[in-house]
N, C-alpha and C positions, 0 to 999 in steps of 0.2 A: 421298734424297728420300723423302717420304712420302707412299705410291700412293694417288693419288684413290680406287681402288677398294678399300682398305681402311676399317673403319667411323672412322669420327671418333674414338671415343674409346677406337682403339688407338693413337692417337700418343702418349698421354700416358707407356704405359710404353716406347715404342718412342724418344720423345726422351729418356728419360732415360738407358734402354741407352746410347743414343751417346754421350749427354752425358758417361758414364763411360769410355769407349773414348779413350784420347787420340791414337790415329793418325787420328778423326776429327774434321773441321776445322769441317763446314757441315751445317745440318741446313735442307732446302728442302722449304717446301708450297707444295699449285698451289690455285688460281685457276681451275676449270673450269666453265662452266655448268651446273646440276642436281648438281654434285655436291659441295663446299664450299668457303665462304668465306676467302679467303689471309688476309686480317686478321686473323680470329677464329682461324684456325690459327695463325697465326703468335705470336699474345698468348697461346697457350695453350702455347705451344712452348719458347718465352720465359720462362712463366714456372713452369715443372717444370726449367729446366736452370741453368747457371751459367756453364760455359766455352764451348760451342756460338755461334757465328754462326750466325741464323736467317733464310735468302732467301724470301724472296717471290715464287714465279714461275708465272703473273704474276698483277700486277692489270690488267684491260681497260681503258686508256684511257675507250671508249665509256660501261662503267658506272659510271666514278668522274669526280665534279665533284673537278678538281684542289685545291680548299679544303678539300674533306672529306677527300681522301686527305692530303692535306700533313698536315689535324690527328691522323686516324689515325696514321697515319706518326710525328709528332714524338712523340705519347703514347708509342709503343710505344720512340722512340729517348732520349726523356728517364727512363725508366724503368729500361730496358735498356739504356744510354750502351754504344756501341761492337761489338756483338752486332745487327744487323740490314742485310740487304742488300735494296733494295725495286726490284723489276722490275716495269715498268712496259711492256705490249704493244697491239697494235692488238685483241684480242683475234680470235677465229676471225669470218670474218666471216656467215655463216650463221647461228653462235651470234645474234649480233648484231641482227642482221635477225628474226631469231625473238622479241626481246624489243624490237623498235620502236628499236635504240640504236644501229643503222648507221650509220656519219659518211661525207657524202658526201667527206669528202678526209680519207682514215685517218691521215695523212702529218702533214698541218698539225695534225691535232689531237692527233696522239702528242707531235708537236714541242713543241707550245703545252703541250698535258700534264706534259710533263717539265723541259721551263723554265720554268714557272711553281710547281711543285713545288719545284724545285732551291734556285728564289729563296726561297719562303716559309720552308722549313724552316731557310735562312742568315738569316732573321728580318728579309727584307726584305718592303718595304712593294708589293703587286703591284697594277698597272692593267694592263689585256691586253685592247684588240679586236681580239682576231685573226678568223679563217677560223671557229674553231670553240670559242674559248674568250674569254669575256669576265669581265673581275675586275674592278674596282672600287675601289681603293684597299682593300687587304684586306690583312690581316698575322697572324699569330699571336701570342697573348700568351704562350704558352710555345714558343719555339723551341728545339730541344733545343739544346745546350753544343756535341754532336757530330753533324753533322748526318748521316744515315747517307747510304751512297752510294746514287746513283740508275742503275738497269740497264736496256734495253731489252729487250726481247726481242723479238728479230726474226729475217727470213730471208732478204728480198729485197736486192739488190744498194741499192735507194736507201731502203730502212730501214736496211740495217747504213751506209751512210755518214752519215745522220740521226744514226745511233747515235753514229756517232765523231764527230759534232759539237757534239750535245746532251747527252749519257750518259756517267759515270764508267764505266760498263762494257756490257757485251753479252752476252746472255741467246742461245745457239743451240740449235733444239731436238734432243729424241733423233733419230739415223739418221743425224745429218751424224756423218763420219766423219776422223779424223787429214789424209785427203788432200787435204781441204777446206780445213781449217784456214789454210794459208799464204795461200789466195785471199781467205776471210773476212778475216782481218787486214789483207790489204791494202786489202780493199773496206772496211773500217771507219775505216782509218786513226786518227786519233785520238794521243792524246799515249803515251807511255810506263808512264803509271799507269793506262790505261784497260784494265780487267780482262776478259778475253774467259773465261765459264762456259761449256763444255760440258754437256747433259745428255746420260745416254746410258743407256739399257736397261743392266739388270744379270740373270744366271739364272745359276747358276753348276751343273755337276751334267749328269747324262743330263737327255736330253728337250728342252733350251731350245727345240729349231724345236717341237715339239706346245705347249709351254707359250706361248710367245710369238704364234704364228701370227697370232691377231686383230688380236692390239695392232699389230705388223709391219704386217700391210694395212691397217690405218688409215692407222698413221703415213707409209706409201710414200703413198698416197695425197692426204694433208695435204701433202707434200713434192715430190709429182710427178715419184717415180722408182719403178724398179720392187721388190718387196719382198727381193730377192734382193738390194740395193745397199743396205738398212737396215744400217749398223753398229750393234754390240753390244757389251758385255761380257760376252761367253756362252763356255760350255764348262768347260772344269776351272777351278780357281781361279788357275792360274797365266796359262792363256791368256785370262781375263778380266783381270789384271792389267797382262797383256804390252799391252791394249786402252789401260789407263786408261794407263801410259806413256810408252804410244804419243802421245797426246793431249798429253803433258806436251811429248813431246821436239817435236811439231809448233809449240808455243805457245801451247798454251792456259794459261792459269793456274789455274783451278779445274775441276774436273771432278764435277759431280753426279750421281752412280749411282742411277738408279733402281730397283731391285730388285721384279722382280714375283715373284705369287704370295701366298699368305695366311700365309708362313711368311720376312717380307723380312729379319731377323734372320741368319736361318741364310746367306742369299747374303752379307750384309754380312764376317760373320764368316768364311767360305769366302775372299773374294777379301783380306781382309785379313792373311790366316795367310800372303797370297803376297806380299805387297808388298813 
């Protein structure tokens, strides 16, 4: 992943590194309030690389009219055929609220979000009064070929089963840890092809508790555990490895490592020399 708090226009040589790396599979930008836009990252990510799957996580429900994202989305997936995973979440809801874009029922309107996306992008024709979304007979004149998958990103027990009913896959955020994982999948349910992503802090190296500290109390806090229960992929390169495995053997399917600090190359290259 590629940290919000890096400048925007280090991703361009930071997607390309990966892009050359072939032990790696996914290259994910976020979607954060005040700090950049997952689309324009994403198109920019897309299009400096070649082999790279590039996720999206996420985009706010609240700030994207399911029309505009569907056409976003299909440009980027008709361009890029096969190379694109688009998560789509309730977004923070404070964020939310701070920009007038609170949905009084975050639920219906993720819902409605994601299947109404789903449909357009398959190059169907969408009408939808729902709760919080209303379409029109509206459709796309270019519907990509391959319509890329659609991912939630969620936390709560009746968002991740939202998830496995409406979503090719499920977006969990950093601090959830391997032990979690089996309840997750259960609470998701969903079919066998439905891809559960991992993200997870990456620091490899002396220091991770001084270097991580903030971001940890945030995220315990976003999460409503204590910061001492935030998993990682911290510490030498192997026992960040031993983390990402870990994840593997619980069942997760993809695992996105986020790597902090101004230097996220060097952790990349660190935890892969052990894998």
């Amino acid at each position: 992943m590629f940290d919000r708090d890096l400048p925007p226009e280090q991703l361009i040589p930071f997607a390309r590194a990966l892009d050359g790396e072939s032990a790696v599979d996914d290259l994910w930008v976020v979607e954060d309030l005040g700090w950049t836009g997952g689309i324009s990252a994403a198109a920019t990510a897309l299009a400096v690389t070649s082999r790279l799957r590039v996720g999206i996580g996420i985009t706010p429900a609240p700030l994207r009219n399911p029309m505009l994202l569907a056409m976003e989305l299909a440009n980027l997936a008709r361009v890029h055929p096969g190379r694109l995973a688009a998560g789509i979440g309730h977004g923070v809801q404070d964020w939310m609220r701070q920009v007038g874009a609170a949905a009084p029922s975050p639920l219906a309107l993720l819902e409605e979000t994601i299947t109404s996306v789903r449909a357009l992008l398959r190059g169907e024709t969408v009408t939808l009064d729902g709760k919080s979304v209303r379409l029109e007979g509206v459709s796309l004149v270019h519907p990509p070929t391959e319509p890329p998958p659609v991912l939630a990103g969620v936390k709560g027990p009746r968002s991740l089963a939202l998830s496995g009913r409406v979503a090719q896959g499920t977006i969990v955020p950093e601090g959830v840890g391997p032990a979690q994982v089996p309840e997750i999948l259960a609470q998701i349910g969903g079919d066998a092809e439905h891809e559960l992503v991992v993200f997870t802090y990456l620091h490899t190296g002396a220091g991770a508790a001084e270097a991580t500290a903030d971001m940890v109390a945030g995220q315990a806090e976003f999460l409503g555990i204590r910061p001492d229960e935030v998993v990682m992929a911290a510490g030498t390169p192997a026992e960040a490895a031993a983390q990402v495995k870990a994840f593997w053997a619980a069942g997760a399917h993809t695992v996105a490592l986020r790597p902090l600090g101004a230097d996220p190359l060097r952790h990349v290259h660190a935890i892969l020399s052990a894998m």
